[in-house]
CHARMM-style PDB file with segment names, atoms N, HN, CA, C and O in Angstrom:
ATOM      1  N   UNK     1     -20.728 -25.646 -27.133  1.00  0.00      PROA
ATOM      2  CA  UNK     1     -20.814 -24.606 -28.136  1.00  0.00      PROA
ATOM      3  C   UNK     1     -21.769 -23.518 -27.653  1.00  0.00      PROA
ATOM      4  O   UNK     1     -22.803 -23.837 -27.066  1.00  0.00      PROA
ATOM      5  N   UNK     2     -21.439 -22.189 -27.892  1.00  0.00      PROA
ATOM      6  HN  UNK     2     -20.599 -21.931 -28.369  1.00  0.00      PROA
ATOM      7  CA  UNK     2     -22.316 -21.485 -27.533  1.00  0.00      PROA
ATOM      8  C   UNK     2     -22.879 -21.108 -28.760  1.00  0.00      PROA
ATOM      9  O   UNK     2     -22.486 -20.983 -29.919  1.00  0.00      PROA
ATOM     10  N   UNK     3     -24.435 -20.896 -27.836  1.00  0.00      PROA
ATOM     11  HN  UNK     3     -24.755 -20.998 -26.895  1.00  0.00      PROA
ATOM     12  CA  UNK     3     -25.842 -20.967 -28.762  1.00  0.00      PROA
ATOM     13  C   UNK     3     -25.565 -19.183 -29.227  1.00  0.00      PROA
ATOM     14  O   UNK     3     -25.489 -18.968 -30.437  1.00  0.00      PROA
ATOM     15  N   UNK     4     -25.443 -18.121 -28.383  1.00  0.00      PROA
ATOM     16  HN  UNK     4     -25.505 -18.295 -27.400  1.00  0.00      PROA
ATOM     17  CA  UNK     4     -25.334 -17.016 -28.715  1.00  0.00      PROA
ATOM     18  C   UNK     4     -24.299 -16.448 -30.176  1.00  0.00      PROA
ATOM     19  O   UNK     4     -23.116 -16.688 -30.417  1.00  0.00      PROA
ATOM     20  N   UNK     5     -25.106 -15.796 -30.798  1.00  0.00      PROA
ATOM     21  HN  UNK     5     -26.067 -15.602 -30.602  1.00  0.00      PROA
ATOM     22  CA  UNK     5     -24.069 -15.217 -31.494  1.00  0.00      PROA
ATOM     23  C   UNK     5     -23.130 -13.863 -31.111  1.00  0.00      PROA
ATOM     24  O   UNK     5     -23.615 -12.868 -30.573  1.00  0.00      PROA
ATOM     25  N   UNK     6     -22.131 -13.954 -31.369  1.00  0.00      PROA
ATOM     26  HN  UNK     6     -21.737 -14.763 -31.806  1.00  0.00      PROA
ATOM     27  CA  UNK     6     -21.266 -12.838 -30.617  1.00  0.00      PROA
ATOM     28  C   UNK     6     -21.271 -11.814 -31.859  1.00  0.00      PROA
ATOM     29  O   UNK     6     -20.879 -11.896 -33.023  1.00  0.00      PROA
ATOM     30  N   UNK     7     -22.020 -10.604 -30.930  1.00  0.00      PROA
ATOM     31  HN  UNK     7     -22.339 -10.537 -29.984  1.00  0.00      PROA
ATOM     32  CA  UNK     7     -22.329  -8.901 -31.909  1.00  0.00      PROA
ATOM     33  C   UNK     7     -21.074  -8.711 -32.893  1.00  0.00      PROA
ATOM     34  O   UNK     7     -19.977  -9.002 -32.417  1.00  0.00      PROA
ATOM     35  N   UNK     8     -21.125  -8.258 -34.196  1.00  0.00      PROA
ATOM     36  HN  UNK     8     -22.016  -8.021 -34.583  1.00  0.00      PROA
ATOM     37  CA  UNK     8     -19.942  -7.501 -34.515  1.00  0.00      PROA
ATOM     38  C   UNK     8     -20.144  -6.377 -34.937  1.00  0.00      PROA
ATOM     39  O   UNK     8     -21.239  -5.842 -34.765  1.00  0.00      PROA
ATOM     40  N   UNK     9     -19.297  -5.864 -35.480  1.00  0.00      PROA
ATOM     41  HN  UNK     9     -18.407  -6.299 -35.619  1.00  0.00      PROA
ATOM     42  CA  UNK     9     -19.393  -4.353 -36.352  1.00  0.00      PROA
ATOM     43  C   UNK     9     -19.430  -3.463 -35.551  1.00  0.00      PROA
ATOM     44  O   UNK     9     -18.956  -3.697 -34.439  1.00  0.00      PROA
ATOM     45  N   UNK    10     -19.944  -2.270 -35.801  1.00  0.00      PROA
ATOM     46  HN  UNK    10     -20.329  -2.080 -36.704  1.00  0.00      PROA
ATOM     47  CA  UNK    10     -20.191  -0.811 -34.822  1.00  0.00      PROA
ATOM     48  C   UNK    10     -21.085  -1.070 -33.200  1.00  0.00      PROA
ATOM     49  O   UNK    10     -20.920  -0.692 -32.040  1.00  0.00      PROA
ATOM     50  N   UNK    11     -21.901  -1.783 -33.814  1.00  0.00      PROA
ATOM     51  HN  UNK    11     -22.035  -2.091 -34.756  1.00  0.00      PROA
ATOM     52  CA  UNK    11     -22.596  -2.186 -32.397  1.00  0.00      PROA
ATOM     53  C   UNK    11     -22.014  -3.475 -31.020  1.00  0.00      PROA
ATOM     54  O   UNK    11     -22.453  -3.942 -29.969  1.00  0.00      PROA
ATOM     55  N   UNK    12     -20.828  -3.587 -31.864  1.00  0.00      PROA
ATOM     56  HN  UNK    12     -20.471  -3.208 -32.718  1.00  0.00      PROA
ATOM     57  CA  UNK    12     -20.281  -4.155 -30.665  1.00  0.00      PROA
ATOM     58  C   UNK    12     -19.091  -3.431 -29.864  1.00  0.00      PROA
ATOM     59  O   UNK    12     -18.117  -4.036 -29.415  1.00  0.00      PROA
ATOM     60  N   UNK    13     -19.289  -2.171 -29.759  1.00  0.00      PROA
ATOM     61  HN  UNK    13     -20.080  -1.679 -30.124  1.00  0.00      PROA
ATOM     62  CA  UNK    13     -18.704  -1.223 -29.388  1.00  0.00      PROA
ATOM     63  C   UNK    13     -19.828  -0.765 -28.145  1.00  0.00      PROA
ATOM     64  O   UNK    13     -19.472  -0.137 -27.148  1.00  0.00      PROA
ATOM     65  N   UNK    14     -20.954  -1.112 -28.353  1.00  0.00      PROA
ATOM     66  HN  UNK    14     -21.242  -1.622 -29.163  1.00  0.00      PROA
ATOM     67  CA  UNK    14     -22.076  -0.035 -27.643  1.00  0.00      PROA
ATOM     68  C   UNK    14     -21.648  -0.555 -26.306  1.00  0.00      PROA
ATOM     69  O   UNK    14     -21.067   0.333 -25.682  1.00  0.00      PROA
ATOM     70  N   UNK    15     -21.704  -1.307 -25.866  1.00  0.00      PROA
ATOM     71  HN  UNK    15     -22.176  -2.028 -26.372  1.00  0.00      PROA
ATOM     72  CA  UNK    15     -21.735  -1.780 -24.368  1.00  0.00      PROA
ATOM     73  C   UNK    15     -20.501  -0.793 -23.484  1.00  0.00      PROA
ATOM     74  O   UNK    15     -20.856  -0.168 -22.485  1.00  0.00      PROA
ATOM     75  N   UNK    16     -18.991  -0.739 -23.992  1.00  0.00      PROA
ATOM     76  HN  UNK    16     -18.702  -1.246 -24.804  1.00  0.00      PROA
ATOM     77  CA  UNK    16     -18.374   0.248 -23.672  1.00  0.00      PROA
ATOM     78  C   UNK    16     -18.227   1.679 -23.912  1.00  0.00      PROA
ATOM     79  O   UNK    16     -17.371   2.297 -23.279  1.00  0.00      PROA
ATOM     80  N   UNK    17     -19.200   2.450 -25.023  1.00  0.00      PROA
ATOM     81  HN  UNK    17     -19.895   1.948 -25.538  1.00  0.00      PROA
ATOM     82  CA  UNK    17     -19.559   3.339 -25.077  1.00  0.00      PROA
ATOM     83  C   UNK    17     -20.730   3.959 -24.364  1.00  0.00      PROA
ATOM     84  O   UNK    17     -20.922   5.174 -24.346  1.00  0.00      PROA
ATOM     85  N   UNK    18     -21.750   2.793 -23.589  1.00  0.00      PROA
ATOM     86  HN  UNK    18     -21.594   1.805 -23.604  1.00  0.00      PROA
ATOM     87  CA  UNK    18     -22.606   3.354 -22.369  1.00  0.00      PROA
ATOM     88  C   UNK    18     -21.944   3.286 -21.511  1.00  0.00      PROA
ATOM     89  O   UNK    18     -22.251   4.126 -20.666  1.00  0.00      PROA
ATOM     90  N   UNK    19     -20.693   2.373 -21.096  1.00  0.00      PROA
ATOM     91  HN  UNK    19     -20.444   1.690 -21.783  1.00  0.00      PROA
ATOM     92  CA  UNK    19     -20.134   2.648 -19.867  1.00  0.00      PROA
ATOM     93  C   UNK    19     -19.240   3.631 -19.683  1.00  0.00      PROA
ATOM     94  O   UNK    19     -19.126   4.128 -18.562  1.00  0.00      PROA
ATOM     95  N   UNK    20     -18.556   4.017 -20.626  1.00  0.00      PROA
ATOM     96  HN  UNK    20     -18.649   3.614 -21.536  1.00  0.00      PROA
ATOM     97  CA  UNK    20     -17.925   5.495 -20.580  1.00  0.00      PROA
ATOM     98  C   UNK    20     -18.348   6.208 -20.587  1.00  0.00      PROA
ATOM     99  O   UNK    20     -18.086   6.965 -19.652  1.00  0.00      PROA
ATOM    100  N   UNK    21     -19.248   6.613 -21.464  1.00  0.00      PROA
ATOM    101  HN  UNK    21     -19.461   5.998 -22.224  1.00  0.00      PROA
ATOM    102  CA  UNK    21     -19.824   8.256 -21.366  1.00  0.00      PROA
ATOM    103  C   UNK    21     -21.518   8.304 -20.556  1.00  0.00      PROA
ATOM    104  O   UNK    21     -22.119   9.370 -20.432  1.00  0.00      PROA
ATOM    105  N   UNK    22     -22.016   7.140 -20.135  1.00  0.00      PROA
ATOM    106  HN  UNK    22     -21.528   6.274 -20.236  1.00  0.00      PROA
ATOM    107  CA  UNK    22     -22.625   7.226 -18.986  1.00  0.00      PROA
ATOM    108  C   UNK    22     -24.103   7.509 -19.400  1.00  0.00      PROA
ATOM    109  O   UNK    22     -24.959   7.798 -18.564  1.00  0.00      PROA
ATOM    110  N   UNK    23     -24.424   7.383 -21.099  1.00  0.00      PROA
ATOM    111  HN  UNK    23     -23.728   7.148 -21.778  1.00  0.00      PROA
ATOM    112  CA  UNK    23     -25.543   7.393 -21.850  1.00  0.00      PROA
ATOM    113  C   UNK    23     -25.757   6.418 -22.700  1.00  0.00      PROA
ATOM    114  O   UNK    23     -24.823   6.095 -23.433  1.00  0.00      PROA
ATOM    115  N   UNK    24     -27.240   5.613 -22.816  1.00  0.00      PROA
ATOM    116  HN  UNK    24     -27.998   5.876 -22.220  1.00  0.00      PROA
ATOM    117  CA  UNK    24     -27.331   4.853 -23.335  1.00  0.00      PROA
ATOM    118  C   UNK    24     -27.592   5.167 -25.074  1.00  0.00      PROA
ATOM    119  O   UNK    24     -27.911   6.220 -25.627  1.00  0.00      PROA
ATOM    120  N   UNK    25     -27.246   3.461 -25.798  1.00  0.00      PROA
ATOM    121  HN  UNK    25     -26.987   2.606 -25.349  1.00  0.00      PROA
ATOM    122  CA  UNK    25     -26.990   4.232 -27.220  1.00  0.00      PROA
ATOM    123  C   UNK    25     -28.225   5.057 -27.742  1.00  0.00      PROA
ATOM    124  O   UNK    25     -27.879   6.065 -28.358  1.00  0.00      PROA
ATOM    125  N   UNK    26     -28.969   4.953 -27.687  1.00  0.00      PROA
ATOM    126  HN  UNK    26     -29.251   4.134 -27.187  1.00  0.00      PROA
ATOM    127  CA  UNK    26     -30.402   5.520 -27.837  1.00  0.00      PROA
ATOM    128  C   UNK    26     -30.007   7.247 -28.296  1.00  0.00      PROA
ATOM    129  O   UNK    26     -30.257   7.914 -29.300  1.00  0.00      PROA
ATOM    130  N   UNK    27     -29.116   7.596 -26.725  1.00  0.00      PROA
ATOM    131  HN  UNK    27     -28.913   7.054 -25.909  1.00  0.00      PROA
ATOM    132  CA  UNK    27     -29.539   9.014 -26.774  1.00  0.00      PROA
ATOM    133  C   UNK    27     -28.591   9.654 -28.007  1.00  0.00      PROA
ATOM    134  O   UNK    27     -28.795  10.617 -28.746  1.00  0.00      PROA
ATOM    135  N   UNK    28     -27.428   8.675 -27.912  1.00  0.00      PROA
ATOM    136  HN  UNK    28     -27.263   7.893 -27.312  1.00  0.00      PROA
ATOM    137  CA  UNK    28     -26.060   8.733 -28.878  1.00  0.00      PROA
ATOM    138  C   UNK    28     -26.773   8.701 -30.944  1.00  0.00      PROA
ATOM    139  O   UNK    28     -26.286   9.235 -31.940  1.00  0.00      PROA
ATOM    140  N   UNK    29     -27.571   8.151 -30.843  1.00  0.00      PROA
ATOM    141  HN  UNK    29     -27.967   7.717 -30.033  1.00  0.00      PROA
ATOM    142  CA  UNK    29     -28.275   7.592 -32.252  1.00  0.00      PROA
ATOM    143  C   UNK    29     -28.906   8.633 -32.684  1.00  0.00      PROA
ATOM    144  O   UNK    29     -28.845   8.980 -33.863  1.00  0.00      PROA
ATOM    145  N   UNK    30     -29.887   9.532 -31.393  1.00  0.00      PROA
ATOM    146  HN  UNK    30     -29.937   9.250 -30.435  1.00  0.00      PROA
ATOM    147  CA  UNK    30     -30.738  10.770 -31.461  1.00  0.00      PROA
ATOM    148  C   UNK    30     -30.223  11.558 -31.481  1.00  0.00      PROA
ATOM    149  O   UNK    30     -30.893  12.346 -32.149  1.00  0.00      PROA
ATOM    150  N   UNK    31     -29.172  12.116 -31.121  1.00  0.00      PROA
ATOM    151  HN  UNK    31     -28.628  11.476 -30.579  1.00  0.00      PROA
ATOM    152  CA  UNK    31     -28.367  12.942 -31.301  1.00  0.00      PROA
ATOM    153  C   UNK    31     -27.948  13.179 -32.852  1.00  0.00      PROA
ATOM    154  O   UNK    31     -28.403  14.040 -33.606  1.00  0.00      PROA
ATOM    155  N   UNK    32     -27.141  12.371 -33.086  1.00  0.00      PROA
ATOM    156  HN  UNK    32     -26.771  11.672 -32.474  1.00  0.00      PROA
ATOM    157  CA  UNK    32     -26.776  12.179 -34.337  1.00  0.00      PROA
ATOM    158  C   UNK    32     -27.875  12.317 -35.586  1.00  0.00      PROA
ATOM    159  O   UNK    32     -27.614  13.108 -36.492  1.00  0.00      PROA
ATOM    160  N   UNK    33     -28.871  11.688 -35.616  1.00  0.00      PROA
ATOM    161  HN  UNK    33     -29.083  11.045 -34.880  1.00  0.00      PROA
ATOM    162  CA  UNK    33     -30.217  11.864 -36.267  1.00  0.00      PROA
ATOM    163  C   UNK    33     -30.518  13.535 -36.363  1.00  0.00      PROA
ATOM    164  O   UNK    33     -31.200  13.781 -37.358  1.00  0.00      PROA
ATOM    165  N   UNK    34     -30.228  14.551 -35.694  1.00  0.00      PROA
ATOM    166  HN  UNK    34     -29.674  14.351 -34.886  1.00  0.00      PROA
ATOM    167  CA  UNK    34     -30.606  15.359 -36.145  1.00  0.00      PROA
ATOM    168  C   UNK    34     -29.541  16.380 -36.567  1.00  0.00      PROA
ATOM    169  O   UNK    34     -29.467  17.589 -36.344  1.00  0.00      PROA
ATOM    170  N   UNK    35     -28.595  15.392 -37.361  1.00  0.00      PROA
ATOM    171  HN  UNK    35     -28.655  14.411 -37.542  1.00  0.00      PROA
ATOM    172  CA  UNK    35     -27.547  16.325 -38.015  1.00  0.00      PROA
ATOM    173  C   UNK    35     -27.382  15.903 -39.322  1.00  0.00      PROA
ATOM    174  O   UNK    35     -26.625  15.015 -39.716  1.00  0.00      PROA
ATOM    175  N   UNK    36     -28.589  17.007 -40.364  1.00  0.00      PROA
ATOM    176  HN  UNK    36     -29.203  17.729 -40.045  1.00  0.00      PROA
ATOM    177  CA  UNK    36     -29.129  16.877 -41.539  1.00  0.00      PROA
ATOM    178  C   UNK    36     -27.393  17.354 -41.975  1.00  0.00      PROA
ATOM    179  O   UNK    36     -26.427  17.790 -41.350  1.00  0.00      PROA
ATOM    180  N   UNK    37     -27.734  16.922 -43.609  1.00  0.00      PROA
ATOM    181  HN  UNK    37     -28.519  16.567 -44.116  1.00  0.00      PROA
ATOM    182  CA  UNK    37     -26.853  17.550 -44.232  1.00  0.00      PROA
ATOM    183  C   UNK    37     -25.460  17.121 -44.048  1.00  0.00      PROA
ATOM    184  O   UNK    37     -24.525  17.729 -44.569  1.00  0.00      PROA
ATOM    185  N   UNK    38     -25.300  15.996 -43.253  1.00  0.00      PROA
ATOM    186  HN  UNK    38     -26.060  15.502 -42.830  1.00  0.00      PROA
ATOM    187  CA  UNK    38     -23.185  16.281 -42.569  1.00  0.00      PROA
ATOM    188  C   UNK    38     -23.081  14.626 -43.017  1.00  0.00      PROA
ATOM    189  O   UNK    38     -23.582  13.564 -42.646  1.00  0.00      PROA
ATOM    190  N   UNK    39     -22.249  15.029 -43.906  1.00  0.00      PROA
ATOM    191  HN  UNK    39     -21.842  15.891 -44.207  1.00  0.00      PROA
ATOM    192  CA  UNK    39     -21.523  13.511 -44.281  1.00  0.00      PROA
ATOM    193  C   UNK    39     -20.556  12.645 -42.836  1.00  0.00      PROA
ATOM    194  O   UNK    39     -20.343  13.271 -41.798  1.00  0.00      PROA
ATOM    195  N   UNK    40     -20.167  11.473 -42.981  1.00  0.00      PROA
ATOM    196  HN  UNK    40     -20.340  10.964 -43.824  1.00  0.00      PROA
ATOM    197  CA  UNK    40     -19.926  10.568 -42.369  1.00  0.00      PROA
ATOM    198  C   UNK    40     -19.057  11.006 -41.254  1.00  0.00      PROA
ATOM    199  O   UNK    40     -19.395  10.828 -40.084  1.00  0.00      PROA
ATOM    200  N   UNK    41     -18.033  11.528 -41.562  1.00  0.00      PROA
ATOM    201  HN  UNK    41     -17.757  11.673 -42.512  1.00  0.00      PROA
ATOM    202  CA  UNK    41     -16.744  11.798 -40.822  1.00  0.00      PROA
ATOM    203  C   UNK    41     -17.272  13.899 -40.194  1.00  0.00      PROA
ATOM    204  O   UNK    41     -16.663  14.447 -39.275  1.00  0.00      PROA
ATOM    205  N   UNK    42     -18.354  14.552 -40.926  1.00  0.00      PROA
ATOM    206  HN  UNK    42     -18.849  14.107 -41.672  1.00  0.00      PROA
ATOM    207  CA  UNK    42     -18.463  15.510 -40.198  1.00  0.00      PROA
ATOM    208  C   UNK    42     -19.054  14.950 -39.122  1.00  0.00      PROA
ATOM    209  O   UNK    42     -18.366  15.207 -38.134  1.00  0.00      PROA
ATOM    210  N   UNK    43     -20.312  14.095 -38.752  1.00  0.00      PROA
ATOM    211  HN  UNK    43     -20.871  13.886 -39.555  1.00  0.00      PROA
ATOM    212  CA  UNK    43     -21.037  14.044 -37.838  1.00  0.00      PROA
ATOM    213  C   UNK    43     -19.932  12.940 -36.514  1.00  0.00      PROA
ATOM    214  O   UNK    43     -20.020  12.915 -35.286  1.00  0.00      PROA
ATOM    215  N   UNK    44     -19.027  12.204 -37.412  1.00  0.00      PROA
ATOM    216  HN  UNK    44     -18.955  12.225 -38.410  1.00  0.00      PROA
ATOM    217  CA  UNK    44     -17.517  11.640 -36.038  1.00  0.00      PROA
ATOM    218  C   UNK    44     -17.449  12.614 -35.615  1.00  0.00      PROA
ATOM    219  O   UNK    44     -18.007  12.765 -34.528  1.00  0.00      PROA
ATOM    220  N   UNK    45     -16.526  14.150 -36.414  1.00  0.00      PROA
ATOM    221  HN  UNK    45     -16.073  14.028 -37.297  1.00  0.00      PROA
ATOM    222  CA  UNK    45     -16.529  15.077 -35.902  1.00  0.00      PROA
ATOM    223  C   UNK    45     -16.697  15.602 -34.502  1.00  0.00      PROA
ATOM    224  O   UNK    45     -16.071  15.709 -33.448  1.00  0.00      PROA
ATOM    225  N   UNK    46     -18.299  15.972 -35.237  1.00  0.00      PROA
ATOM    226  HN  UNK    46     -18.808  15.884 -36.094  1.00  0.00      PROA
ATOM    227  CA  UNK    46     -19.006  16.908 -34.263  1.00  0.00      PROA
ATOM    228  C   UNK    46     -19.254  16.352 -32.610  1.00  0.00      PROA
ATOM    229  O   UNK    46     -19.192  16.873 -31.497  1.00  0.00      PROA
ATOM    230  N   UNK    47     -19.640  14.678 -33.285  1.00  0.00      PROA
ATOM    231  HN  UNK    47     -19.691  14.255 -34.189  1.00  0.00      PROA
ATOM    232  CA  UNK    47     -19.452  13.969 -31.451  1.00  0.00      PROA
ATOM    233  C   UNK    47     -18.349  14.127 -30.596  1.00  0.00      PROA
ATOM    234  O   UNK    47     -18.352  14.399 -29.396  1.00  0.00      PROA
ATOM    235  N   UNK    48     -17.143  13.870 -31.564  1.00  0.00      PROA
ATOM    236  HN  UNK    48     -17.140  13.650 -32.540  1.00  0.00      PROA
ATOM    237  CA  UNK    48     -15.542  13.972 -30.627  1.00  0.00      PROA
ATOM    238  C   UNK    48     -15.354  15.293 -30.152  1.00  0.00      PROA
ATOM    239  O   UNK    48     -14.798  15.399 -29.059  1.00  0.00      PROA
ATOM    240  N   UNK    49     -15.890  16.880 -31.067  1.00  0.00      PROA
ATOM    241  HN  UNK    49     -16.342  16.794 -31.954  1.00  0.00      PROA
ATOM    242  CA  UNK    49     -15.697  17.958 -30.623  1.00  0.00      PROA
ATOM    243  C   UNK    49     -16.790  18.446 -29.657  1.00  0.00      PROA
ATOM    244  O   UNK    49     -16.483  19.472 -29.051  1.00  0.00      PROA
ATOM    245  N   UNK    50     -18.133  17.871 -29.355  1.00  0.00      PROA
ATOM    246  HN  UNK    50     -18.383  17.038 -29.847  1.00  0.00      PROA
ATOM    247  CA  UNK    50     -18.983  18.684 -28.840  1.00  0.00      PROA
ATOM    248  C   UNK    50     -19.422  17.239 -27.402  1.00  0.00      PROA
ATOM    249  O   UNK    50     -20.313  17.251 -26.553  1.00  0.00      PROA
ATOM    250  N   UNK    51     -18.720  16.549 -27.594  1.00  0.00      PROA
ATOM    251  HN  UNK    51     -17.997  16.539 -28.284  1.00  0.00      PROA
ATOM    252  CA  UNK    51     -19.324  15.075 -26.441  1.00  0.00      PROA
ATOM    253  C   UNK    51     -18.023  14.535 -25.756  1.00  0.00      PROA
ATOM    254  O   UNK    51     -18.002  13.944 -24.676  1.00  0.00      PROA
ATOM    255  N   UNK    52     -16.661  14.899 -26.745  1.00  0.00      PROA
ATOM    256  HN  UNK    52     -16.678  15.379 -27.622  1.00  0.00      PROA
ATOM    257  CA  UNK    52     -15.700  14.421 -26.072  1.00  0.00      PROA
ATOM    258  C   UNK    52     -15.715  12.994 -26.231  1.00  0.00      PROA
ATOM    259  O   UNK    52     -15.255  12.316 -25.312  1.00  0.00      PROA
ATOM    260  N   UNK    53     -16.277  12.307 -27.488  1.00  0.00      PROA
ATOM    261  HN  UNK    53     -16.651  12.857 -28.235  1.00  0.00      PROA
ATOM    262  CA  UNK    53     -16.159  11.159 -27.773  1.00  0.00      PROA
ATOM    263  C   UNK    53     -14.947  11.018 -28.455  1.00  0.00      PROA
ATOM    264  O   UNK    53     -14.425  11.898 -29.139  1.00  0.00      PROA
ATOM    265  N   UNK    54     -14.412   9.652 -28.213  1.00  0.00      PROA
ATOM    266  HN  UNK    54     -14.835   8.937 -27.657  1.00  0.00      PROA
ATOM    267  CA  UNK    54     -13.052   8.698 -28.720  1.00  0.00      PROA
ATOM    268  C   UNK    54     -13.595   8.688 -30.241  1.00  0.00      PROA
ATOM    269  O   UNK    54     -14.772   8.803 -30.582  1.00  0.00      PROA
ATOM    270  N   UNK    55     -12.755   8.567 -30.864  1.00  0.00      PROA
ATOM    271  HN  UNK    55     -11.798   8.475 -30.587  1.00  0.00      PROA
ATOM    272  CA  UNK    55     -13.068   8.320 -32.481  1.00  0.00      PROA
ATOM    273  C   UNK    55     -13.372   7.319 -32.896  1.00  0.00      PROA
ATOM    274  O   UNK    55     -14.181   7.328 -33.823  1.00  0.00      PROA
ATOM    275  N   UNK    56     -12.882   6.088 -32.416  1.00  0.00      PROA
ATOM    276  HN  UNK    56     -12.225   6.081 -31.662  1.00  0.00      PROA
ATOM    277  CA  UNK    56     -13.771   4.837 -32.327  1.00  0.00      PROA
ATOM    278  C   UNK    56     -14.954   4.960 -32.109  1.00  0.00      PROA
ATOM    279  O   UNK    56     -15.721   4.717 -33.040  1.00  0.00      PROA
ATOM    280  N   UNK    57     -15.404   5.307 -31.033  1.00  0.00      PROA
ATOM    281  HN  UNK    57     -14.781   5.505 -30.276  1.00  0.00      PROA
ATOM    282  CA  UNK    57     -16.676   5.019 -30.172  1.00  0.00      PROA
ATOM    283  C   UNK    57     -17.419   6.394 -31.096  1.00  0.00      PROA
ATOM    284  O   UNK    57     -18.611   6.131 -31.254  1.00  0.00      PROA
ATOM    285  N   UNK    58     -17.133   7.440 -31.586  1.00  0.00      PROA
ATOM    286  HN  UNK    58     -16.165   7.654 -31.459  1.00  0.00      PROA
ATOM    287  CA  UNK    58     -18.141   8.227 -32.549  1.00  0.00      PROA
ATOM    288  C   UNK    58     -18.132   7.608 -33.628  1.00  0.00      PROA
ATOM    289  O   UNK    58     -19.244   7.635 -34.156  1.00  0.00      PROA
ATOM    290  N   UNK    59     -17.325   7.019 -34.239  1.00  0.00      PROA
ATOM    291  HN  UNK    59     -16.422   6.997 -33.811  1.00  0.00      PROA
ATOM    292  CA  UNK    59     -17.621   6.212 -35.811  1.00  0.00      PROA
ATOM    293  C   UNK    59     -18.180   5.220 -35.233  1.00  0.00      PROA
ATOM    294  O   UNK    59     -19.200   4.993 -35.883  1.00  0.00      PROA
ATOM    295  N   UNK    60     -18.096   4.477 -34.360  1.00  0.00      PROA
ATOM    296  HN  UNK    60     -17.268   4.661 -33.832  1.00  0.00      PROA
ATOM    297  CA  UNK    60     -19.368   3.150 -34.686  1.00  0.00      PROA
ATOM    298  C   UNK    60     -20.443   3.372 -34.334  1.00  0.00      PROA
ATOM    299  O   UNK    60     -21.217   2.454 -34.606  1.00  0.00      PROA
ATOM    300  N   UNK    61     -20.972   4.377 -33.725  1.00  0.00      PROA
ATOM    301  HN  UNK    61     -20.343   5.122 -33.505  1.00  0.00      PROA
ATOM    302  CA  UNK    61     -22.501   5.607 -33.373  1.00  0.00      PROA
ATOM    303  C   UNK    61     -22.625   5.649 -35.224  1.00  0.00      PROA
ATOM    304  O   UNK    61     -23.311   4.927 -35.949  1.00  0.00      PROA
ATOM    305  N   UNK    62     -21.984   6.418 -35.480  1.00  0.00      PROA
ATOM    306  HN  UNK    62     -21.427   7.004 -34.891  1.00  0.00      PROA
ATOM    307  CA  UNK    62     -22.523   7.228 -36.454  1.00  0.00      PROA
ATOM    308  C   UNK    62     -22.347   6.283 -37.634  1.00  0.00      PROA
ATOM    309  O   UNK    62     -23.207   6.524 -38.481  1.00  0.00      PROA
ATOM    310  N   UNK    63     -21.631   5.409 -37.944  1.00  0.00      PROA
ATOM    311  HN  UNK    63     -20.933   5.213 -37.256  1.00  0.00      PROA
ATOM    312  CA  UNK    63     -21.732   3.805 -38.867  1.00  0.00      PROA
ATOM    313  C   UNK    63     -22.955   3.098 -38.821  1.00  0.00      PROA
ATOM    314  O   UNK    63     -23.549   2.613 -39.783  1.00  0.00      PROA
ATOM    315  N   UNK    64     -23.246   3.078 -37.781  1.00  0.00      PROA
ATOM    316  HN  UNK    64     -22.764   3.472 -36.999  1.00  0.00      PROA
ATOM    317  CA  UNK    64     -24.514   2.241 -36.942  1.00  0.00      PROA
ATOM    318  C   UNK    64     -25.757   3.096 -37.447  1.00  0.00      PROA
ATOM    319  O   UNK    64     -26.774   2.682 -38.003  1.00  0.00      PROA
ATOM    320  N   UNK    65     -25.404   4.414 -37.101  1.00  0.00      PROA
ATOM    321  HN  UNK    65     -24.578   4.750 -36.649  1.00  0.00      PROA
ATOM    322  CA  UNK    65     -26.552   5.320 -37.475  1.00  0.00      PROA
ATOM    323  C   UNK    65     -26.615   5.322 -39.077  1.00  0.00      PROA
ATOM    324  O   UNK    65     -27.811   5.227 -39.351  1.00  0.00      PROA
ATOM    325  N   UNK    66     -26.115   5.365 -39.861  1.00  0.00      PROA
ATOM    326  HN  UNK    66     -25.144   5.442 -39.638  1.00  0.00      PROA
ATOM    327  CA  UNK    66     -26.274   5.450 -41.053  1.00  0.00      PROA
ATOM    328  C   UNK    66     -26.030   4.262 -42.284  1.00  0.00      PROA
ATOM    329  O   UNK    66     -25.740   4.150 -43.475  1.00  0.00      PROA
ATOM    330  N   UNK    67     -26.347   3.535 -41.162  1.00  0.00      PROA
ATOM    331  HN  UNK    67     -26.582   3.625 -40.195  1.00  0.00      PROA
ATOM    332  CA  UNK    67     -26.351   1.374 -41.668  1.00  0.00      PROA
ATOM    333  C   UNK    67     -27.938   1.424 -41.591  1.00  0.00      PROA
ATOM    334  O   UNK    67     -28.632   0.786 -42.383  1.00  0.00      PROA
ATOM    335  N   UNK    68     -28.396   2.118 -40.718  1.00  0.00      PROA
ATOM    336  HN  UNK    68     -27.832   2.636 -40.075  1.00  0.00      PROA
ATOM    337  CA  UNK    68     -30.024   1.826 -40.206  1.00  0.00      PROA
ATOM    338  C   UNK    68     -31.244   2.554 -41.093  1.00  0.00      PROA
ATOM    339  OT1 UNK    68     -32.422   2.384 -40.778  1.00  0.00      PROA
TER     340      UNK     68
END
């Protein structure tokens, strides 16, 4: 049996979202953090239009970000 628990939700996305876009989640979280004012799906948005993020991989950033 394994002792580990296996990640779910938005953050089990992160591992292939540092390997694609070549930034760790950190910078992805900070980013997002300073976009006062923008409900859920503006700030997907703004990642897919201004980062060229997959819509997956910006909603579980910005899920993650606003779970925390």
């Amino acid at each position: 049996m394994d002792t580990q628990e296996k990640v779910k939700g938005p953050a089990s996305y992160f591992p292939f979202i540092e390997k694609k876009y070549g930034q760790p989640i950190s910078h992805w979280l900070e980013l997002v953090s300073g976009l006062t004012n923008m409900k859920h799906m503006e700030m997907v948005n703004w990642l897919k239009n201004e980062h060229n993020l997959g819509h997956g991989h910006a909603n579980a950033i910005v899920a993650h970000y606003l779970a925390t």
